[in-house]
C-alpha positions as CSV (number, residue, x, y, z in Angstrom):
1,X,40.6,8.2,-32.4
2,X,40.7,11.5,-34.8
3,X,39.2,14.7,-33.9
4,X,37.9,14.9,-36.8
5,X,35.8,12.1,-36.5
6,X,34.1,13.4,-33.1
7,X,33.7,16.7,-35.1
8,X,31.3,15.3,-38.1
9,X,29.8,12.9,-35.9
10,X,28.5,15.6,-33.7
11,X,27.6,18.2,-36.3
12,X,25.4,15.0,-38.1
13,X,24.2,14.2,-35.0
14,X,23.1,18.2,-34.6
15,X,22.1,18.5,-38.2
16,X,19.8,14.8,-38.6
17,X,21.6,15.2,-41.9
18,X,25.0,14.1,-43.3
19,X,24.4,16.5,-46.5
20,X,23.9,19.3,-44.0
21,X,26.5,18.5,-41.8
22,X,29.3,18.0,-44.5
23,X,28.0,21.7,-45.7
24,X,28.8,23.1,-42.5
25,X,32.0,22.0,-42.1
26,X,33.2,22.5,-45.3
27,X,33.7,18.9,-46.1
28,X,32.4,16.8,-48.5
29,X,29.3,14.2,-47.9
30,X,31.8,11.4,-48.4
31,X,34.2,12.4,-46.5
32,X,31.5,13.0,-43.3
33,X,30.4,9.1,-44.0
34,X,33.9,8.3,-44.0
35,X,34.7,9.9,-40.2
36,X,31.6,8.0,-38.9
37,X,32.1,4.8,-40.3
38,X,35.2,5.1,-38.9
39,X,34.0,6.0,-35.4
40,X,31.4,2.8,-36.0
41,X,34.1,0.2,-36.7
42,X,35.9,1.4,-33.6
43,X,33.7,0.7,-31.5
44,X,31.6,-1.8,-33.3
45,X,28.4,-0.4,-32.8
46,X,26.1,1.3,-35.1
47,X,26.1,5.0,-34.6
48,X,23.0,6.4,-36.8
49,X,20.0,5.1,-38.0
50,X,18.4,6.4,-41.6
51,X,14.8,8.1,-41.8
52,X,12.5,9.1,-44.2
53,X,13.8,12.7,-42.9
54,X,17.3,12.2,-42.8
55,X,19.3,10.5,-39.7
56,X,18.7,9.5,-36.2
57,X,21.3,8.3,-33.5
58,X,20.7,4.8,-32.7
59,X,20.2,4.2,-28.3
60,X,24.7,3.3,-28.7
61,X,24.8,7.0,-30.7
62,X,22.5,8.7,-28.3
63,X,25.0,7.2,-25.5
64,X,28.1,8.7,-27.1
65,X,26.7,11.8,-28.3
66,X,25.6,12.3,-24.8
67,X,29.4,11.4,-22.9
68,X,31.6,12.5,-26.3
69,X,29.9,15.9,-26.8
70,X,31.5,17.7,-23.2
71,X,34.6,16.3,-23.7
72,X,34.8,17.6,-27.7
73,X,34.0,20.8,-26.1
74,X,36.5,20.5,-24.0
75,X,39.0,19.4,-26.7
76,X,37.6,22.4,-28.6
77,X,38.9,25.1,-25.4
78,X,42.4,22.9,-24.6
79,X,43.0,23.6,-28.4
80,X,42.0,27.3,-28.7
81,X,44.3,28.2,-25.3
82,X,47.2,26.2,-26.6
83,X,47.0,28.5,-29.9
84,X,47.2,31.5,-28.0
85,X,51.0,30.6,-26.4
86,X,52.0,30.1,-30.5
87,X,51.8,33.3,-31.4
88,X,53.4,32.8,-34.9
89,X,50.1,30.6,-35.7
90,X,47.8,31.2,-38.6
91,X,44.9,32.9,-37.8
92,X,41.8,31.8,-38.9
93,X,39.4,34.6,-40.1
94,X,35.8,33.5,-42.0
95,X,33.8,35.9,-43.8
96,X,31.0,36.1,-46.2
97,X,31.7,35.9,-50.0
98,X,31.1,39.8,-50.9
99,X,33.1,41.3,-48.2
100,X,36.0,38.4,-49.5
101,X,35.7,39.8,-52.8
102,X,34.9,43.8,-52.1
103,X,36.3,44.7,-48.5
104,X,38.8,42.2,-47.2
105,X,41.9,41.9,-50.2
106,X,42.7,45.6,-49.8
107,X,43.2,45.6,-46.4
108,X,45.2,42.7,-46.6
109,X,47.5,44.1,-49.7
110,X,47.8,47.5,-47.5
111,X,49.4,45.8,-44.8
112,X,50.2,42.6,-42.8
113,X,49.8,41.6,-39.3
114,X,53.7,41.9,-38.2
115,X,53.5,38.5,-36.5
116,X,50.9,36.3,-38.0
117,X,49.6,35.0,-41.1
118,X,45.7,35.8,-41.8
119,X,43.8,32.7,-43.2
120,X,40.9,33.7,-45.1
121,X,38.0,31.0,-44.9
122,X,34.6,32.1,-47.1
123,X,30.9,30.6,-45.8
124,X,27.8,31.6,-47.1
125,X,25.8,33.2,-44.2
126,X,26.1,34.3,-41.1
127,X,24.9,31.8,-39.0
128,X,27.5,29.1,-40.3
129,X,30.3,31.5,-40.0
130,X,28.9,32.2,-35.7
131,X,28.5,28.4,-35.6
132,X,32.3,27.2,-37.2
133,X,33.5,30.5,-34.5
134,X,31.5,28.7,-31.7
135,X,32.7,25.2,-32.7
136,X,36.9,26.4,-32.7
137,X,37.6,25.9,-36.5
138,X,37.3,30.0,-37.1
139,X,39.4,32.5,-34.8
140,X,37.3,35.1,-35.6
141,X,34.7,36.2,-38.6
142,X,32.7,39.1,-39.7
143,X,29.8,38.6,-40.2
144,X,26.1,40.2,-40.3
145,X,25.2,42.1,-36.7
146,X,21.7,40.9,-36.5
147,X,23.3,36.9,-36.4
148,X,25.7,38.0,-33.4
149,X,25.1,36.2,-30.0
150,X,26.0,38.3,-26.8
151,X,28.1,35.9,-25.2
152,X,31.2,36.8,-27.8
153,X,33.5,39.5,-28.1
154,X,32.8,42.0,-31.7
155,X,32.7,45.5,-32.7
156,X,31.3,47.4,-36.1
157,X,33.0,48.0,-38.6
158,X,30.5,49.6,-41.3
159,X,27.0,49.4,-42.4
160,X,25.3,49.8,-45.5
161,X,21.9,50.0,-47.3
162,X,20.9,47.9,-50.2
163,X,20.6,48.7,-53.5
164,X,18.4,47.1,-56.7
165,X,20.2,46.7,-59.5
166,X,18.9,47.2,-63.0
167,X,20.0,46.7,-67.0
168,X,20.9,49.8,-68.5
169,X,18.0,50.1,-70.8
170,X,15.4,50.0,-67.6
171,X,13.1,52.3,-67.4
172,X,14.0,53.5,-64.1
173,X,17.1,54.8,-65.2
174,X,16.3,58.3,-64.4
175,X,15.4,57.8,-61.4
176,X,17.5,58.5,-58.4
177,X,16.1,55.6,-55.7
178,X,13.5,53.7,-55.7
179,X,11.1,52.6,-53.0
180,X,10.0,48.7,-52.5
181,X,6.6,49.2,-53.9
182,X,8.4,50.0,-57.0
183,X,9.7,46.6,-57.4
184,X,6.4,44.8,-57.0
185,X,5.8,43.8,-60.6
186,X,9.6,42.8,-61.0
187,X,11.2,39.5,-62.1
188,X,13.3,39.3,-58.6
189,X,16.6,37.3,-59.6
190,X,18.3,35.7,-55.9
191,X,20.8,33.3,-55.2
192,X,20.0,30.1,-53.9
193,X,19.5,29.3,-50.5
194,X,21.3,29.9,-47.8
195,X,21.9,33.7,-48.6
196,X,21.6,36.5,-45.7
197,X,20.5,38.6,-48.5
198,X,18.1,37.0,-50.1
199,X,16.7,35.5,-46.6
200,X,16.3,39.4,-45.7
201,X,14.7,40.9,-48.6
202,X,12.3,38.0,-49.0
203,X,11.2,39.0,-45.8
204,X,11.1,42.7,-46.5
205,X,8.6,41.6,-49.3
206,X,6.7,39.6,-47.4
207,X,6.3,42.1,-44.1
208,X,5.5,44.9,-46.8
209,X,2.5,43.0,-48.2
210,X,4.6,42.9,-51.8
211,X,5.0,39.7,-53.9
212,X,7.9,40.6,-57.0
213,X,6.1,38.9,-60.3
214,X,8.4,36.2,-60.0
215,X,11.0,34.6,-58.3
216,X,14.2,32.7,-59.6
217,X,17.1,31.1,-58.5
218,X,20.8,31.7,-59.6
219,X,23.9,30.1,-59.1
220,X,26.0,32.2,-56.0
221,X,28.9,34.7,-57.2
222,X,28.5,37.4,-60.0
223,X,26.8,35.4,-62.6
224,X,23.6,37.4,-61.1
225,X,24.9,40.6,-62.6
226,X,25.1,38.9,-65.8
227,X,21.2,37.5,-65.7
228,X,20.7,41.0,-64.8
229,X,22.6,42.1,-67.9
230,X,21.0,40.0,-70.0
231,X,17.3,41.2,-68.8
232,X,16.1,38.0,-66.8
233,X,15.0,40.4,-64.1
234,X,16.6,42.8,-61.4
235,X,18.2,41.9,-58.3
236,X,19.1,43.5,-54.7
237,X,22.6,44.0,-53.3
238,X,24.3,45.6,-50.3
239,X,25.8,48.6,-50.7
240,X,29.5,47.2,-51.1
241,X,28.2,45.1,-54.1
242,X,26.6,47.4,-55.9
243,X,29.6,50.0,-55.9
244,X,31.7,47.2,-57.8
245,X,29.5,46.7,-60.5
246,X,32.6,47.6,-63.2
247,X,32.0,47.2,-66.5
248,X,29.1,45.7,-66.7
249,X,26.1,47.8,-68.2
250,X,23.8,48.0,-64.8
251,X,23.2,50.5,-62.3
252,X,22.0,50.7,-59.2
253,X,19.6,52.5,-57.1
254,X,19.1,52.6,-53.3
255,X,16.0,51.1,-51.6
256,X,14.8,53.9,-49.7
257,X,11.9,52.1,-47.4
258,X,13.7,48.9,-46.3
259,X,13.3,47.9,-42.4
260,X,16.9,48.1,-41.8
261,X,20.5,48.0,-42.6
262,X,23.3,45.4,-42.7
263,X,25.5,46.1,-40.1
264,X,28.9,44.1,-40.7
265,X,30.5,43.5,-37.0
266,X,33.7,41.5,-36.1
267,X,33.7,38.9,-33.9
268,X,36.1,36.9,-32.8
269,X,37.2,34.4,-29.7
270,X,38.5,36.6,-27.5
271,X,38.8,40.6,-26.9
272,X,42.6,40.4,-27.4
273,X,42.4,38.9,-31.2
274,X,39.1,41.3,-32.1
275,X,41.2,44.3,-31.2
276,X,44.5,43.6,-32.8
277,X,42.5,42.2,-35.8
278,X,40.0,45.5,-36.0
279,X,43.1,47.9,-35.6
280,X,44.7,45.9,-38.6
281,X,41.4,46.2,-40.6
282,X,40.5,49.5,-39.7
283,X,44.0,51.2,-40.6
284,X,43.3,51.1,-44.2
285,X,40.4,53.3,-44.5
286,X,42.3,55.3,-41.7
287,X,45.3,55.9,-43.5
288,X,43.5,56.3,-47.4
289,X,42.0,59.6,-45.6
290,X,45.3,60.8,-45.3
């Protein structure tokens, strides 16, 4: 029997959903079908059920889930101690797509663990980066503070404000930062769900009592700056984003009345890892003071 299987059969099991489940754990829908039809013809039973809603474990599923799931656990810790005596191992490290594409590549061009690789694995928000940590396929992952449980091991590295960002020929352009009432009768451009950002700032309007004169959906990655560009409407940033706006003819302005900052904290299995792996990412800033 493959881990594998046990691994999408339980996160289907969590998620009532195979689409959900294949998106967090990276895998396609097919491929998530595939493990548990697998799992089915080995022991010849029928594992899930469909809904109107989704899926449901059938009385033989709810029987495994309930005897497999320890045991992946288990599997799951056996796997994460015997990592730790190969010390030349990869090491797993998730983040979220703007500190992948801002923070992360020129720590890693300024220098290299001396004894391991660093694996960089990019997820969407928070929570699915905490969850693949929790469930073993991440070592460690940095990730937004508010989304961090107690139980693990993480420390700070920086935190930042958010900025809207604007086409050059806005009439805001003189301004120096704006506040969230300013934004009320904007065409708010956000990318599609799941997004920490767009999650917080949608509640930011919506604890404010503010309501942006329209809403739309882009596709993830930096085609928002071009909407943006191109006058579809304005959008809102972290900090780290909106200092890598390049070429494009934008700018940006800080929010000044936002209910809080984002926080980006390490986290990783054990104190041991998070230490070795914050000393690594910390030296570069340390030494471009120099």
């Amino acid at each position: 029997m493959n881990t594998d299987w046990l691994q999408s059969f339980i996160e289907a099991a969590r998620q009532k959903s195979l689409s959900k489940a294949a998106y967090a754990l990276n895998l396609s829908q097919p491929a998530i079908s595939k493990h548990i039809r697998n799992l089915e013809h080995h022991y010849n039973v029928v594992l899930f059920h469909r809904t109107s809603s989704g899926i449901e474990l059938t009385e033989a599923g709810e029987h495994f889930h309930t005897r497999i799931a320890p045991v992946f656990t288990e599997l799951l810790d056996i796997h994460q101690e015997m990592r730790e005596y190969d010390k030349t191992a990869p090491i797993a490290l998730g983040t979220l797509p703007s500190l992948a594409t801002y923070y992360l590549p020129q720590r890693m061009n300024h220098s290299s663990l001396p004894d391991q690789v660093v694996s960089v694995m990019i997820q969407n928000t928070s929570v699915e980066l905490v969850h693949s940590l929790k469930e073993g396929r991440l070592d460690a992952v940095l990730v937004d503070q508010g989304y961090v449980t107690a139980s693990l091991w993480k420390k700070e590295l920086f935190n930042e404000g958010y900025y809207a960002v604007f086409p050059l020929n806005h009439p805001f352009h003189s301004r120096s930062s704006i506040k969230l009432a300013d934004l009320n009768q904007e065409s708010l451009l956000v990318h599609q769900s799941p997004c920490d950002t767009r999650t917080f700032i949608l509640a930011q309007f919506d604890a404010a009592g503010y309501r942006p004169l329209a809403i739309t959906e882009v596709a993830s990655g930096d085609f928002i700056f071009g909407a943006v560009a191109a006058g579809m409407g304005i959008t809102i940033v972290p900090e780290l984003n909106a200092q890598n706006l390049g070429h494009l003819q934008l700018f940006a302005l800080p929010i000044e009345d936002l209910d809080g900052r984002r926080s980006i904290t390490l986290i990783a299995q054990d104190a041991q890892l998070g230490s070795k792996l914050y000393n690594w990412i910390t030296s570069y800033s340390e030494s471009a003071t120099k």
